[in-house]
N, C-alpha and C positions, 0 to 999 in steps of 0.2 A: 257470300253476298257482298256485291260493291258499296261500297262507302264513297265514293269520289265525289260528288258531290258536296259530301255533308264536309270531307275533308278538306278539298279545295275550299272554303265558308272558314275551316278553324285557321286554315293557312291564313287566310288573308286578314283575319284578328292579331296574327303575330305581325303580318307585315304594319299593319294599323300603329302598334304599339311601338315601332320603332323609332326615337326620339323621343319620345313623352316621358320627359325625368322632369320637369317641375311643374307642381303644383300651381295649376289657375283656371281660370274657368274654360276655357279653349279645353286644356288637358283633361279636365275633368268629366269635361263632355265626351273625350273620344273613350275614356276610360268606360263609361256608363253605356257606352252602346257597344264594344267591344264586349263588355259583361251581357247586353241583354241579345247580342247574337250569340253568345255562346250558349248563356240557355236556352237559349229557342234548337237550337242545331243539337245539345244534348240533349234535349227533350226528345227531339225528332229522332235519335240512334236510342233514346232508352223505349220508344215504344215501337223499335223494328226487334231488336234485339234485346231484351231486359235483362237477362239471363248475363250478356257481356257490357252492356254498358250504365246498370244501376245502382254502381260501387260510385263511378261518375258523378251520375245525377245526384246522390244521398251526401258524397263527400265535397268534393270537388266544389261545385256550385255553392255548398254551405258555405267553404273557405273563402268566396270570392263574395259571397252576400255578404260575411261577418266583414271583412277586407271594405266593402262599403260602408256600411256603419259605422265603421272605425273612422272613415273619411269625417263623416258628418257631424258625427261625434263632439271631437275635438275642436276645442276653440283654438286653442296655442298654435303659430302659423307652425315652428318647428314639428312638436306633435303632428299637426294636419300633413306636413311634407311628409312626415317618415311614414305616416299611415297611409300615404298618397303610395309612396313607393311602396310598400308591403301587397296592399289591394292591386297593382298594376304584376307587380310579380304571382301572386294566386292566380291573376286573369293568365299569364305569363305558363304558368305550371300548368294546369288546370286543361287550360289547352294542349300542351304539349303532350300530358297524357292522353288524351281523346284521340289526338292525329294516333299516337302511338297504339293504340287500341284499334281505332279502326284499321291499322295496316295489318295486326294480328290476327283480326278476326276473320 
C-alpha cells in the first residue's frame, strides 16, 4: 500500500522545523501546527493500517502531547526553552519514525 501522500505531509513537518531553536511566540506556533499535522496524518495511516501504525499513534503522539504541556507548564523562561527544545525534538523523532514506517510497510 502507497503511503506517499501521507509521507510527503511528515516530510514537510521536518522541513517546517528547521530553524526553530528559540522559544517565542512565532516558534511556538509553528511548533503546535507541525504537532497537529502530525496527528492528523498519523491518525489518517492508523486507520488504513492499524495493525503497522498504532505503536505510532499510542506512543509517539503521547510524547509529543506530554512535550506540549511541558511547554505550558512552565513558568521559568529557561525551563520553557528547554521544554521548548525537548517538545520540538518528539515532533522531530516522532516523525522521523512514521516516514520510516511508512517506507517499510
Amino acid at each position: 500500500m502507497g503511503y506517499a501522500k501521507e509521507r510527503g505531509k511528515l516530510e514537510n513537518i521536518l522541513t517546517r522545523l528547521v530553524g526553530v531553536n528559540i522559544y517565542n511566540e512565532k516558534s511556538l506556533g509553528i511548533l503546535h501546527d507541525c504537532h497537529e499535522k502530525y496527528s492528523h496524518t498519523v491518525r489518517i495511516l492508523k486507520n488504513k493500517q492499524p495493525e503497522i501504525f498504532i505503536e505510532l499513534y499510542n506512543n509517539e503522539l503521547q510524547e509529543v502531547k506530554e512535550g506540549k504541556k511541558a511547554v505550558r507548564e512552565d513558568d521559568a523562561i529557561e525551563d520553557r526553552q528547554n521544554n521548548f527544545l525537548a517538545y520540538k525534538d518528539a515532533i522531530i523523532r516522532a516523525t522521523e519514525k512514521t516516514i520510516q514506517a511508512t517506507l517499510e510497510a
